[in-house]
C-alpha positions in Angstrom: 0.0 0.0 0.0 1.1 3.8 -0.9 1.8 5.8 1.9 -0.2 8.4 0.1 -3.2 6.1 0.1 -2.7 5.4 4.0 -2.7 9.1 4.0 -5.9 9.8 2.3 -7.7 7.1 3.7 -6.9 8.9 7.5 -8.1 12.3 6.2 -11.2 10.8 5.4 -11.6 8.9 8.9 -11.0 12.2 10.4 -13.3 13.9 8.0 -16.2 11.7 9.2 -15.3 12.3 13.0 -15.9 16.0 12.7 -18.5 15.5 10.1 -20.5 13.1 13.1 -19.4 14.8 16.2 -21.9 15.7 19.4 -21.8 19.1 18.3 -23.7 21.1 16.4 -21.3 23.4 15.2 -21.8 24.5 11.6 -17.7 25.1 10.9 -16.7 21.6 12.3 -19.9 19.6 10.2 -18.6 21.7 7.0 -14.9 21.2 8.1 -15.6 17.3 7.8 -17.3 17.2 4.7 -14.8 19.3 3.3 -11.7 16.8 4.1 -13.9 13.8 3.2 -14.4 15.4 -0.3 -10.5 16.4 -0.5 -9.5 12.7 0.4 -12.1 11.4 -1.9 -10.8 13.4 -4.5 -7.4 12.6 -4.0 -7.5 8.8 -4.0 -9.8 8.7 -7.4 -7.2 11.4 -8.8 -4.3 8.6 -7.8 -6.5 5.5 -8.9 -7.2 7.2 -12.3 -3.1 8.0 -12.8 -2.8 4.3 -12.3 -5.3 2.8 -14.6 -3.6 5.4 -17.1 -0.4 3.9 -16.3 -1.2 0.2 -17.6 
């Protein structure tokens, strides 16, 4: 596994713990969704890169 992989994969765990915490703050709900979305982004951007590879 790719370290950048690992990487992504823990922003997007810690994406959905602020996304689903107790509070309801607006910032920290928008905060989540917002790395969960940059994470997202980033492993498709990496699995595309290496379908274009082979």
């Amino acid at each position: 596994m790719d370290k950048q992989y690992a990487f992504a994969v823990i922003l997007i765990i810690l994406g959905v713990g602020l996304s689903q915490s107790g509070d309801s703050d607006p910032f920290l709900s928008g905060l989540g969704i917002g790395i969960v979305a940059m994470g997202s982004i980033w492993v498709a951007i990496r699995l595309i890169k290496e379908i274009k590879k082979k």
